[in-house]
C-alpha positions, 0 to 999 in steps of 0.5 A: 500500500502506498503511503498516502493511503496508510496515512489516510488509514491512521487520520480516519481510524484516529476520527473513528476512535473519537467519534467523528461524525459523518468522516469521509474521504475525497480522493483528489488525486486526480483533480488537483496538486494539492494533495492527494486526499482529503479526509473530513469529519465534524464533532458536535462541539468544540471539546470534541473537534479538539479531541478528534484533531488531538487524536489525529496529531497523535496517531499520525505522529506514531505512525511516522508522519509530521504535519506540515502546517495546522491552520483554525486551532484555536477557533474550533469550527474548522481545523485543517492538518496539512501532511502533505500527501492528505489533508485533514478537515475537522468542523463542527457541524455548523461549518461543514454544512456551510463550506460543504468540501464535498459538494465543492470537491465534486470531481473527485472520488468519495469514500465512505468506507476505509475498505473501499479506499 
């Protein structure tokens, strides 16, 4: 397996662990140079967008992998880790609704199902 997509492994499972709401995944490789997935999730407040982004850190970090940058930390409606590879989202409700990245990032593949990647 590739490594972007062990990465994508650890960042979803890290959200499942806490609870993330509705994680999934959008591969991009195919539609941009930016990364090559995004893995997205919501928490339903503040403390748990701050657990799953801890989780997230923390198990990336185990498994080998350093963050590039981290941008939203201290606001807790949207999060995003950058590794590179994958960028990781995590919103609260609210905010997801409102950027909608999977309406936005349509041409790429969604999966829902960490078997399906």
């Amino acid at each position: 397996m590739d490594q972007a997509k062990e990465m994508v492994r650890v960042a979803f499972e890290a959200l499942e662990d806490k609870k993330g709401e509705n994680v999934c995944i959008i591969d991009i490789s195919n539609v941009s140079i930016i990364a090559d997935y995004f893995v997205i999730a919501d928490g339903t407040s503040d403390s748990q967008v701050r657990a799953l982004v801890d989780n997230v850190e923390e198990k990336m970090y185990q498994a080998g992998y350093h963050q590039k940058q981290c941008e939203g930390q201290n606001g807790g409606a949207w999060v995003l880790m950058d590794y590179g590879d994958i960028i990781v989202h995590v919103f609260d409700s609210e905010n997801r609704e409102f950027y909608n990245l999977e309406r936005i990032w349509n041409d790429g593949r969604r999966i829902d199902q960490i078997n399906d990647l």
